[in-house]
One Martini backbone bead per residue (centre of mass of N, CA, C, O) as a GRO file, in nm:
protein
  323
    1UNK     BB    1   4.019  -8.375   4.766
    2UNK     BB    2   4.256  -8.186   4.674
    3UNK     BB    3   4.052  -7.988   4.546
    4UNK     BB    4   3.917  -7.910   4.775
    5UNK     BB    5   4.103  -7.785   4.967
    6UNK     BB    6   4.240  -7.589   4.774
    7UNK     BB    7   4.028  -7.412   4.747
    8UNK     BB    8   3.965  -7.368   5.058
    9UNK     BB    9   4.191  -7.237   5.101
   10UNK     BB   10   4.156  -6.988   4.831
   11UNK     BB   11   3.963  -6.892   5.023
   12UNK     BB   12   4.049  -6.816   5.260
   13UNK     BB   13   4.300  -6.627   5.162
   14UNK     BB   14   4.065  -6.442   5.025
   15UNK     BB   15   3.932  -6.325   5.339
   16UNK     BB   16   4.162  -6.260   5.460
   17UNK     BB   17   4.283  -6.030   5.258
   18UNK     BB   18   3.998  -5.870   5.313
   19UNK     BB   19   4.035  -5.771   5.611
   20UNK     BB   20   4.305  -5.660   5.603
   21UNK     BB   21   4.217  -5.422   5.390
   22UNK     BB   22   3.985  -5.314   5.533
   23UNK     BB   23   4.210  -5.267   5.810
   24UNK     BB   24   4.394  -5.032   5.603
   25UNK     BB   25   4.152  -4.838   5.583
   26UNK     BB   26   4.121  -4.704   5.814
   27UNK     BB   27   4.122  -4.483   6.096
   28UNK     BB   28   4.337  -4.422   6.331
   29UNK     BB   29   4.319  -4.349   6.661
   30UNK     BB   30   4.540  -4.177   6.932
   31UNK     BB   31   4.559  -4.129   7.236
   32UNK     BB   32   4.737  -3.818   7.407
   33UNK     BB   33   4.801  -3.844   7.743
   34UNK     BB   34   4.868  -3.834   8.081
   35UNK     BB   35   4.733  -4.144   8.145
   36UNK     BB   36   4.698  -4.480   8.094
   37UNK     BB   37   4.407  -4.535   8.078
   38UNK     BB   38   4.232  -4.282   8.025
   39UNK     BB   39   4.060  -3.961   8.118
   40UNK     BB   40   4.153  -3.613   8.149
   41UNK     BB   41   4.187  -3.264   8.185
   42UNK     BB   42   4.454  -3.199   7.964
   43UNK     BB   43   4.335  -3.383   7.696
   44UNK     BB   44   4.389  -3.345   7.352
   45UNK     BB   45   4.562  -3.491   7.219
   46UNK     BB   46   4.559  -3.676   6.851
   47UNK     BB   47   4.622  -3.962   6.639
   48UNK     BB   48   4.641  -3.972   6.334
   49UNK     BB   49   4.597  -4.252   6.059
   50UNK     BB   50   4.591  -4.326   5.781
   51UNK     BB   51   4.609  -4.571   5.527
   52UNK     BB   52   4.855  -4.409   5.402
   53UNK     BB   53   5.047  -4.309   5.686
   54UNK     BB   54   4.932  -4.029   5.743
   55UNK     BB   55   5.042  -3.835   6.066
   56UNK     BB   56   4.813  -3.663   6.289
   57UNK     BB   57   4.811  -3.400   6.469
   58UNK     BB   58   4.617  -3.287   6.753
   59UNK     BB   59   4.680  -3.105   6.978
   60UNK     BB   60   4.912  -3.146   7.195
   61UNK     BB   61   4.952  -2.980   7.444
   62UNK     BB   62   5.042  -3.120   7.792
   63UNK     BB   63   5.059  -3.448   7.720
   64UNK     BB   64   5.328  -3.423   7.578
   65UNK     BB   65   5.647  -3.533   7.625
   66UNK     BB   66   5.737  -3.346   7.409
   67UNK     BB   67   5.956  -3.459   7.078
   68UNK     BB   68   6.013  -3.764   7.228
   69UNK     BB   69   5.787  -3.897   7.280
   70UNK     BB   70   5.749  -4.255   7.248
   71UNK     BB   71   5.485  -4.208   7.072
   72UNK     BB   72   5.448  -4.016   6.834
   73UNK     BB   73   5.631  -4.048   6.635
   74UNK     BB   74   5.535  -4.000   6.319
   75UNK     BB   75   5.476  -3.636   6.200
   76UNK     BB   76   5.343  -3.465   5.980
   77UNK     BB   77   5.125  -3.345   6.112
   78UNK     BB   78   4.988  -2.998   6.269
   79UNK     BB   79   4.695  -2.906   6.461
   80UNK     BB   80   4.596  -2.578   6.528
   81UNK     BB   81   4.326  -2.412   6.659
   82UNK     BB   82   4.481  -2.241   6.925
   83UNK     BB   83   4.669  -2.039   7.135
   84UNK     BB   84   4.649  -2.224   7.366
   85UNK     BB   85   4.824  -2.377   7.580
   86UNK     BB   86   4.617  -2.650   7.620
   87UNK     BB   87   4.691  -2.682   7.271
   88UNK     BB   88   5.029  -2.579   7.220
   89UNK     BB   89   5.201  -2.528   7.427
   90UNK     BB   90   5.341  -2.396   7.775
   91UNK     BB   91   5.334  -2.697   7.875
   92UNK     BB   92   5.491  -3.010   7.962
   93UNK     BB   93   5.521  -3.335   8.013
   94UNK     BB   94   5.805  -3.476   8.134
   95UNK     BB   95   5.641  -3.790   8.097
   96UNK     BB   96   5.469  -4.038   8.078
   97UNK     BB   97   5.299  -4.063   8.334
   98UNK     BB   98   5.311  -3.817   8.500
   99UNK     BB   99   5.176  -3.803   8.816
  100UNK     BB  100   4.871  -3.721   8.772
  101UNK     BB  101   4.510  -3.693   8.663
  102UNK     BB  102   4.461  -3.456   8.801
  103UNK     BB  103   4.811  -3.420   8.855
  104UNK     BB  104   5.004  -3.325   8.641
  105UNK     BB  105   5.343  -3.306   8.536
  106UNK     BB  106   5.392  -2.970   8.379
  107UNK     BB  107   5.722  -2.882   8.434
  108UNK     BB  108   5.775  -2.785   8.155
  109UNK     BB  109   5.889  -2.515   7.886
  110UNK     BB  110   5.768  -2.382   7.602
  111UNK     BB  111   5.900  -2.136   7.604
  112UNK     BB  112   5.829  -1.951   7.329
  113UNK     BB  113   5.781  -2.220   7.117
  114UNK     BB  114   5.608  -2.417   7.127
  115UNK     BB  115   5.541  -2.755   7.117
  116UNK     BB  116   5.471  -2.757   6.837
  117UNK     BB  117   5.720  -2.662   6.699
  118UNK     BB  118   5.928  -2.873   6.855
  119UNK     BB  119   5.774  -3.117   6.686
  120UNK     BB  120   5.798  -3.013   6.411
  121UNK     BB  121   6.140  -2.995   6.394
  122UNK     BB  122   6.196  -3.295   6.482
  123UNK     BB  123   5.964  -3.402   6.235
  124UNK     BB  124   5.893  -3.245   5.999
  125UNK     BB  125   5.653  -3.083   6.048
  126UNK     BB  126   5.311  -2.943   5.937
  127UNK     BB  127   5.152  -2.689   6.023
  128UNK     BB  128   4.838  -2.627   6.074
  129UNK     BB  129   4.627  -2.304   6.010
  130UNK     BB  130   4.434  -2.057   6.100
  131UNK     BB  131   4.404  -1.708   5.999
  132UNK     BB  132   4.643  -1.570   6.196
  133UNK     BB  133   4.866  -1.828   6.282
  134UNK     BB  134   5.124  -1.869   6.058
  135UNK     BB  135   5.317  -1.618   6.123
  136UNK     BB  136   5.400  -1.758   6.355
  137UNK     BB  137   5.485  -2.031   6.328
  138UNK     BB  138   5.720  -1.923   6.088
  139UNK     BB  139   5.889  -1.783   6.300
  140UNK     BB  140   5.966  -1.965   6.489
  141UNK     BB  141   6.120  -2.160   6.302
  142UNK     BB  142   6.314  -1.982   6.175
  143UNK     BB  143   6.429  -1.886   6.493
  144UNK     BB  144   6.499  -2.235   6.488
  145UNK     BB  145   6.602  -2.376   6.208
  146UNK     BB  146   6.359  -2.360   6.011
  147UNK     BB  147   6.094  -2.415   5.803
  148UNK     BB  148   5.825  -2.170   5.718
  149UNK     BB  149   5.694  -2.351   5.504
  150UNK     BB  150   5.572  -2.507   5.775
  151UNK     BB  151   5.361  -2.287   5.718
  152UNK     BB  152   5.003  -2.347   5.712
  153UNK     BB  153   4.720  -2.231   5.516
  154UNK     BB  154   4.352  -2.279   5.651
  155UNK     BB  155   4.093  -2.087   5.565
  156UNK     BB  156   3.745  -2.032   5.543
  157UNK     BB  157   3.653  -2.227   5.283
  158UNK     BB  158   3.930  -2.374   5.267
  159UNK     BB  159   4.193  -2.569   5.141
  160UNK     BB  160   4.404  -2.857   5.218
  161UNK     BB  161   4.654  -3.084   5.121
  162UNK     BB  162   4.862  -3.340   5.280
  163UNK     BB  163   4.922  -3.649   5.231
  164UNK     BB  164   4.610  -3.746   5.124
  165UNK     BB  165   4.478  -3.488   5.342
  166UNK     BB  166   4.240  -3.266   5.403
  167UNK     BB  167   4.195  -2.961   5.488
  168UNK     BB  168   3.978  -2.751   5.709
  169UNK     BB  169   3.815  -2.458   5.817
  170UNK     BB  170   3.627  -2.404   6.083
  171UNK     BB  171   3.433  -2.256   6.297
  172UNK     BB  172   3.508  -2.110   6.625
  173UNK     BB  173   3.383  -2.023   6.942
  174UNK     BB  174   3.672  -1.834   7.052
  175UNK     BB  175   3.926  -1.755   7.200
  176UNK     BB  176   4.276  -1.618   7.049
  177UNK     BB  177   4.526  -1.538   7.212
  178UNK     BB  178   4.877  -1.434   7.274
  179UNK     BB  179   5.073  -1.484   7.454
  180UNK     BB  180   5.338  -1.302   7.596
  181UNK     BB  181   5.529  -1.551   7.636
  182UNK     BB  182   5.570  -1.592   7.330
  183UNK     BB  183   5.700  -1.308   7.276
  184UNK     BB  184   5.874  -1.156   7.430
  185UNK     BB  185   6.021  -0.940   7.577
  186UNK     BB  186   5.933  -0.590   7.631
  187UNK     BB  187   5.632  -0.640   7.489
  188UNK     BB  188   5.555  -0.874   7.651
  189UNK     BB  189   5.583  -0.756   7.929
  190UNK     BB  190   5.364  -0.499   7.834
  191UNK     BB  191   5.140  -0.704   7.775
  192UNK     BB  192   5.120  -0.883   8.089
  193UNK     BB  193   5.066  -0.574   8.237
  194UNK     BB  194   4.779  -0.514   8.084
  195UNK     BB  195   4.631  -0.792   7.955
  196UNK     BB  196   4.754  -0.824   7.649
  197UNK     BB  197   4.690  -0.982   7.379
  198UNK     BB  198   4.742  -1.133   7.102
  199UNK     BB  199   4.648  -1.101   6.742
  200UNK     BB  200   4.537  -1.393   6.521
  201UNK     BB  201   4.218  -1.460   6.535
  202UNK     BB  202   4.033  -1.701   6.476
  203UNK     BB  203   3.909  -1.944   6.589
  204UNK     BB  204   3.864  -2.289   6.522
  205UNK     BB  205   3.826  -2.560   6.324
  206UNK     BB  206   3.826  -2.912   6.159
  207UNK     BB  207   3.777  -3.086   5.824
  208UNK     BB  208   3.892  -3.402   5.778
  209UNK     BB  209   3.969  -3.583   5.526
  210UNK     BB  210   4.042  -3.894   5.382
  211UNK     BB  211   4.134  -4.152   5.189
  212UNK     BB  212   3.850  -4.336   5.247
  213UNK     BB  213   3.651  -4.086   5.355
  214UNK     BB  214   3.671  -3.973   5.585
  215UNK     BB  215   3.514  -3.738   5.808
  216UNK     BB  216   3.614  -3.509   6.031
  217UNK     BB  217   3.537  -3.328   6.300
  218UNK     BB  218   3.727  -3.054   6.495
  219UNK     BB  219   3.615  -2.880   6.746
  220UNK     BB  220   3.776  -2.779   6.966
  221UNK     BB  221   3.714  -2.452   7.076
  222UNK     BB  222   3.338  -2.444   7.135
  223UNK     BB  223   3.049  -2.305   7.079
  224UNK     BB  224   2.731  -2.250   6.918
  225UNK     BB  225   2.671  -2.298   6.550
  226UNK     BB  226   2.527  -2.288   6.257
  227UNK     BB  227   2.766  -2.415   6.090
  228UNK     BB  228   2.757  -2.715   6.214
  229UNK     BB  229   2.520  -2.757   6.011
  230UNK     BB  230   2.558  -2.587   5.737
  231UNK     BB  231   2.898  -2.715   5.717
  232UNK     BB  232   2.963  -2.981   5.866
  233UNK     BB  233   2.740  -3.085   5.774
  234UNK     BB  234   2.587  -3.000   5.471
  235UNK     BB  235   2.890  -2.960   5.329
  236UNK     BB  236   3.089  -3.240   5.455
  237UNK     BB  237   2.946  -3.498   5.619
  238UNK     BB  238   3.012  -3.561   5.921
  239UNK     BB  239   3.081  -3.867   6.067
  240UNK     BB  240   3.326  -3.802   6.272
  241UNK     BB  241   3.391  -3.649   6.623
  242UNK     BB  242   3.541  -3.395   6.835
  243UNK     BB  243   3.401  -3.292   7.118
  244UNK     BB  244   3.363  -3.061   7.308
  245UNK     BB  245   3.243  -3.092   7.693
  246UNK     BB  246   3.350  -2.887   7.986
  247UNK     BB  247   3.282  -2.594   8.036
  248UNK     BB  248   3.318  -2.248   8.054
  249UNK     BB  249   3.526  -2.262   7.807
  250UNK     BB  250   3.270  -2.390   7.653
  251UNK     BB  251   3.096  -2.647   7.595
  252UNK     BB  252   2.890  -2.814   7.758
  253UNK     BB  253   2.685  -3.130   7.751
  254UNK     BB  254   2.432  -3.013   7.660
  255UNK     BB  255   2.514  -2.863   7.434
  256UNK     BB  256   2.739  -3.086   7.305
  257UNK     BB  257   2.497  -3.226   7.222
  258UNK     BB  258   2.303  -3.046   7.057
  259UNK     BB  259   2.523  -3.064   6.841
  260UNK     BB  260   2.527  -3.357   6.761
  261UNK     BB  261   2.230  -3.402   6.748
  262UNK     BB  262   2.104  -3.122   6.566
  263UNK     BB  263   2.378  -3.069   6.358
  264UNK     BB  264   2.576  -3.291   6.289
  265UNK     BB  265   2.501  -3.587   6.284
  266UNK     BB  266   2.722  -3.823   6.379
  267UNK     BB  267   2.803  -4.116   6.420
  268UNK     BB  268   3.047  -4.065   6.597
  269UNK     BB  269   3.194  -4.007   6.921
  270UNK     BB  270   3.444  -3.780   7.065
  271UNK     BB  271   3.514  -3.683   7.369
  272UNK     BB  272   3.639  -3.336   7.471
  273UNK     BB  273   3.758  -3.134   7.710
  274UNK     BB  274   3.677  -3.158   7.987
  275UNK     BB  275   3.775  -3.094   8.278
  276UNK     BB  276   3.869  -3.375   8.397
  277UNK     BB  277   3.781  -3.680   8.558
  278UNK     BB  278   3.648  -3.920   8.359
  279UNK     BB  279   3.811  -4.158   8.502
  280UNK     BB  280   3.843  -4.485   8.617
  281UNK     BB  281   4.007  -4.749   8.564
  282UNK     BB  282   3.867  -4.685   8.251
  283UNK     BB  283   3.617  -4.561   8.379
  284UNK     BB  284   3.345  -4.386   8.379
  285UNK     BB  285   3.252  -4.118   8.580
  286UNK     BB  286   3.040  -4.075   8.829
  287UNK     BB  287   2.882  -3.766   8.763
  288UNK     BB  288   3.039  -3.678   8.496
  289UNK     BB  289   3.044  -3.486   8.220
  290UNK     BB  290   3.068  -3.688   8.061
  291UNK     BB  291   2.842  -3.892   8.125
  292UNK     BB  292   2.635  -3.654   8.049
  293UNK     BB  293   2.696  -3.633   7.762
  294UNK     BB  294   2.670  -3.986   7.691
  295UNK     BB  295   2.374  -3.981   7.744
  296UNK     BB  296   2.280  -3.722   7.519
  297UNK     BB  297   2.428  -3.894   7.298
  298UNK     BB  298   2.284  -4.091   7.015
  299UNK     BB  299   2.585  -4.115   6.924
  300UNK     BB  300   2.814  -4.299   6.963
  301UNK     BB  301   3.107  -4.342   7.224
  302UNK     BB  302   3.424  -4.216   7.289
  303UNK     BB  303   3.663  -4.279   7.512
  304UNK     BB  304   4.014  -4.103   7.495
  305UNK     BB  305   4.200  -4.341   7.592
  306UNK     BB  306   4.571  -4.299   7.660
  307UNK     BB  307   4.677  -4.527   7.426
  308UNK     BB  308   4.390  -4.618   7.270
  309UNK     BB  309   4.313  -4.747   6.979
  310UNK     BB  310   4.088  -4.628   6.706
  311UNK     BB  311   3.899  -4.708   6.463
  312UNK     BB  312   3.763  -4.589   6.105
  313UNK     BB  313   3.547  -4.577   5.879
  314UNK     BB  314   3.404  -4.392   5.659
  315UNK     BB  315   3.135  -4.375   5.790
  316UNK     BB  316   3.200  -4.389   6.136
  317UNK     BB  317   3.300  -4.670   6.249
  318UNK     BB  318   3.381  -4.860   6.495
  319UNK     BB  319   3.648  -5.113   6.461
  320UNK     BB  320   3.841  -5.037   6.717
  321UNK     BB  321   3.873  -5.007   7.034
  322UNK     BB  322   3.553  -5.028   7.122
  323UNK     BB  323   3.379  -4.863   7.440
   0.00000   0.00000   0.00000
């Protein structure tokens, strides 16, 4: 009996620490939102978290409530798909959950050095962009006391590794210049009164490999392109998607549907950049851009409520906090 029991124990225990491993394998991903279980119309931050401890944020946007967040923790990396406010922060949520989701209380300043800058120097975090975006970000760092190599370049074709993370920037069709009030001074001001924005190239996505192997694909704001197929499906075989399909300033439902479908192709999806109140109550609203979206997209979709975490396998399958 004592020898039955014995083995029991050691199978039990053998078991515990299969699941255990397993579930230390995945990539966590956590929206930072406007309102704590929500997906609300400013949302676009997410941090990814690997399973080796690499923590990235993506597009900060307005609703990080500064670089003291108590939601941040750790930040290794910040990736920034292009310059627009909404995604750099050119002002940013008083605390979290101020306001409301429809009309979130944005009302902090982070001009001249955008809110990613300031959570940079803050966590010492390195900065990614492509194009001509990074010696922005240098410029910045350097002007308030940071170090400008914490901003690195990751350009088409090509990648970096960092922190046991591959990244990798890849086509996304959008505007992408900088605001004059980031440039700040006499030139800010005739670029302002002209409505001249600064040229720093094209914007991005992102295509990053973790260290489970998991690939996730991070179109930024993005039309529809050839390369989505070409590139984030065929050259790097894209598992999990985070796709923009808000209309008017990127796709819209429809489009960004078709892209999934039909272009990349990934086992899961993380639906952004609604520009809407996309939930209530922690539901997706009837009759909503959201709604319209994951009704029309054949892989399971999962929508980035503000502070929930969701787990993801190499595979791209959901494995915690899906719904």
């Amino acid at each position: 009996m004592r020898l039955v029991t014995t083995a029991l124990f050691a199978a039990l225990t053998l078991a515990s620490s299969a699941a255990l491993a397993a579930e230390t394998k995945n990539v966590r991903v956590t929206p930072l939102g406007g309102i704590d279980g929500e997906f609300c119309p400013q949302d676009r931050a997410l941090v990814f978290e690997d399973p080796n401890g690499t923590r990235i944020l993506y597009d900060p946007g307005r609703t990080v409530a500064g670089a003291d967040d108590p939601r941040l923790g750790k930040i290794d990396i910040i990736l920034i798909s292009h310059m627009h406010g909404d995604h750099v922060g050119n002002a940013h949520n008083k605390a979290p959950n101020s306001g409301t989701c429809a009309n979130p209380d944005v009302s902090v300043s982070s001009v001249p050095n955008t809110l990613a800058v300031e959570i940079a120097l803050a966590k010492k975090s390195k900065i990614v962009s492509g194009s001509d975006m990074p010696p922005f970000f240098a410029a910045k760092l350097k002007a308030n006391g940071g170090d400008p190599a914490n901003s690195v370049l990751a350009r088409f074709g090509g990648s970096v590794t960092l922190g046991g993370v591959r990244i990798a920037t890849v086509t996304a069709m959008h505007s992408n210049g900088v605001d004059p009030d980031f440039i700040g001074g006499e030139l800010g001001k005739e670029m302002k009164a002209v409505g001249i924005y600064g040229d720093v190239g094209l914007a991005t996505g992102f295509v990053v490999t973790f260290s489970n192997g998991l690939v996730a694909y991070l179109s930024g704001d993005t039309g529809v392109t050839a390369d989505q197929d070409r590139v984030v499906r065929g050259l790097y075989h894209a598992r999990l998607a985070v796709m923009n399909m808000g209309d008017g300033f990127t796709t819209g439902p429809k489009e960004a549907a078709y892209v999934m479908n039909d272009l990349v192709k990934p086992v899961s999806v993380i639906p952004s950049h609604a520009n809407e109140v996309g939930t209530v109550n922690g539901k997706v609203r009837a009759g909503s851009k959201t709604e319209a979206f994951i009704k029309q997209v054949h892989a399971p979709s999962y929508v980035p409520l503000s502070g929930k975490t969701m787990a993801f396998d190499a595979n791209g399958r959901c494995q915690e906090g899906c719904k």
